[in-house]
C-alpha positions in Angstrom: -13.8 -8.6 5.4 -13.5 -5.3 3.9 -16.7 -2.8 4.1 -17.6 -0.2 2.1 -19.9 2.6 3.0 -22.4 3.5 0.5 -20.4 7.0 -0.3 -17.4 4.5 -1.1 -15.3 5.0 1.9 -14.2 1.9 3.7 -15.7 1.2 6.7 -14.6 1.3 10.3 -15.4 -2.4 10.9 -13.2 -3.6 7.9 -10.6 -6.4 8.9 -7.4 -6.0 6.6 -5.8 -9.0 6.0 -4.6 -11.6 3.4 -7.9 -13.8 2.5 -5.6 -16.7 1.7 -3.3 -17.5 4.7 -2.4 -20.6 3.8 -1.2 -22.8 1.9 1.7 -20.0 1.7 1.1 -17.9 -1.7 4.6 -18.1 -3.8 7.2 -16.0 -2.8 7.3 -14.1 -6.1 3.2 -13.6 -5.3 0.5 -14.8 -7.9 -0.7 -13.5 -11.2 -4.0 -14.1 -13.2 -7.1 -12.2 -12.7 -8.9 -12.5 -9.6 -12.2 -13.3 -9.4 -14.3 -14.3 -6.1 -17.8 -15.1 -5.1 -19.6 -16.0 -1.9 -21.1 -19.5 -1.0 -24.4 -20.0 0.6 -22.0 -20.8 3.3 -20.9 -17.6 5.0 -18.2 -19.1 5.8 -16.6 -20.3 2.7 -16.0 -17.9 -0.5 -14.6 -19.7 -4.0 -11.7 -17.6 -5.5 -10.3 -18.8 -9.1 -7.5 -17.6 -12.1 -5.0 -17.2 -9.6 -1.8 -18.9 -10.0 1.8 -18.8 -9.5 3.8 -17.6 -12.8 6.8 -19.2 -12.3 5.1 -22.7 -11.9 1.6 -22.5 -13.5 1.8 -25.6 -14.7 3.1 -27.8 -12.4 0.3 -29.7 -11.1 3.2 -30.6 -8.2 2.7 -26.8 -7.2 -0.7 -25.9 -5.6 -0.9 -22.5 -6.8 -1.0 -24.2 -10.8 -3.3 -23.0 -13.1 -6.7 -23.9 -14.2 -8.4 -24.2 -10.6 -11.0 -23.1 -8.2 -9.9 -22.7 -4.4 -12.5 -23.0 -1.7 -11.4 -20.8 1.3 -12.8 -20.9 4.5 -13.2 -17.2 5.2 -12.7 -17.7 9.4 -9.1 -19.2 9.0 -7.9 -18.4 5.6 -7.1 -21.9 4.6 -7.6 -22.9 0.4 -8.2 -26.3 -0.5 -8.7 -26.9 -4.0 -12.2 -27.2 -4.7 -12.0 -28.0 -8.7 -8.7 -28.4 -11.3 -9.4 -28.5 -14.5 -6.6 -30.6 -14.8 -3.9 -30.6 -17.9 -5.4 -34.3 -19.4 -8.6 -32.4 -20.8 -8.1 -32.1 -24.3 -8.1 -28.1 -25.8 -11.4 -27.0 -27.0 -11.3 -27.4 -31.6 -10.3 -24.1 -32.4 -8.7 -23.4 -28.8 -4.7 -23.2 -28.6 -4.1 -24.0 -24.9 -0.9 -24.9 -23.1 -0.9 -28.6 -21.6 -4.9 -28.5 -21.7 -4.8 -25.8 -19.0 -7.1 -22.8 -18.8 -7.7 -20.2 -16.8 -11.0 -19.9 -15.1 -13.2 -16.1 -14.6 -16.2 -15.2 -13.0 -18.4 -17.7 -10.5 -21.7 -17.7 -9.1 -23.8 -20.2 -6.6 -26.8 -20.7 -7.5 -29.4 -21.5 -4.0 -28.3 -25.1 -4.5 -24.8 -24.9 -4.4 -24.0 -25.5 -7.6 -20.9 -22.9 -8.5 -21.5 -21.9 -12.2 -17.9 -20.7 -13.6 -16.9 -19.1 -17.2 -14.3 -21.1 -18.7 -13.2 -18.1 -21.4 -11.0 -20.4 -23.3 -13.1 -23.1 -24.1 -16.1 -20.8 -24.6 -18.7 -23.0 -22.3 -19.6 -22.4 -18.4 -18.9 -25.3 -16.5 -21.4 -26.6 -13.8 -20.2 -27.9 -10.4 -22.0 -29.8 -7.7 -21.0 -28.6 -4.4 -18.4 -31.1 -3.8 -16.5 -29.8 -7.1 -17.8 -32.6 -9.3 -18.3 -32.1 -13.2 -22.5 -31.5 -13.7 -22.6 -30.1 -17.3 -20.8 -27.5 -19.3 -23.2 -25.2 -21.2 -21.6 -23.8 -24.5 -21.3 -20.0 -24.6 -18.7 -18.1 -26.1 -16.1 -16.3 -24.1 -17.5 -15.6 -20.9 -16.3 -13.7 -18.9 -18.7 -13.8 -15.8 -21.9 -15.2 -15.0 -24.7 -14.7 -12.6 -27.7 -17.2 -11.6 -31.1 -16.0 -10.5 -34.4 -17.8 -10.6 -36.4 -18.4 -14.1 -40.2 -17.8 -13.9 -42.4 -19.7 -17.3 -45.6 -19.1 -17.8 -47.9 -21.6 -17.4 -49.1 -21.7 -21.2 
């Protein structure tokens, strides 16, 4: 866990250490953007657009493209929590290798649902807590997203 103070310096409690321990990243490392968010779970955080180069889309690799790993932040393990997998057809308008695409920012909402932006096919896709398809809400590009609470009126 790595602890900033609030002048920026890192704090003396901060644990260095890979977040991902295992599976075993690829030797040549990964690439993609990272992006990571915290479940209501403080003991699991969701890390996605990392994969390995050399393979990204061999779905026979672990580290392929187009996923969201769940860690669990004691051990350092990452299962793989959602895929969009390569038999989704591309977005109209969207030129996308094998129907993969990399995933950005993520939030959990107080439910569990992780809401993550899915750039390239300009929507932000839903998932229950289990990883499971809810809804994908069309918006275009995103990069990140953030959930909070909605108050209506009552008129």
């Amino acid at each position: 866990v790595q602890v900033f103070n609030v002048d920026g310096t890192i704090g003396t409690n901060s644990k260095k250490g890979a977040l991902i321990k295992s599976p075993a990243l690829p030797q040549g490392g990964i690439t993609g953007n990272f992006f990571a968010t915290f479940s209501n779970d403080p003991n699991v955080f969701y890390v996605s657009s990392i994969y390995d180069e050399n393979n990204k889309f061999d779905t026979n690799n672990f580290y392929h493209e187009g996923q969201i790993f769940k860690v669990n932040a004691n051990t350092g393990v990452a299962t793989s929590f959602y895929d969009i997998g390569p038999s989704e057809a591309p977005s109209a308008g969207i030129d996308r290798n094998r129907g993969f695409t990399q995933l950005h920012g993520m939030a959990v909402d107080s439910a569990g649902r992780v809401f993550v932006a899915d750039r390239q096919n300009a929507r932000v896709t839903v998932l229950s807590n289990q990883g499971a398809v809810l809804k994908h809400l069309p918006i275009s590009k995103p990069d990140s997203v953030a959930v909070g609470t909605c108050h209506q009126d009552a008129d």
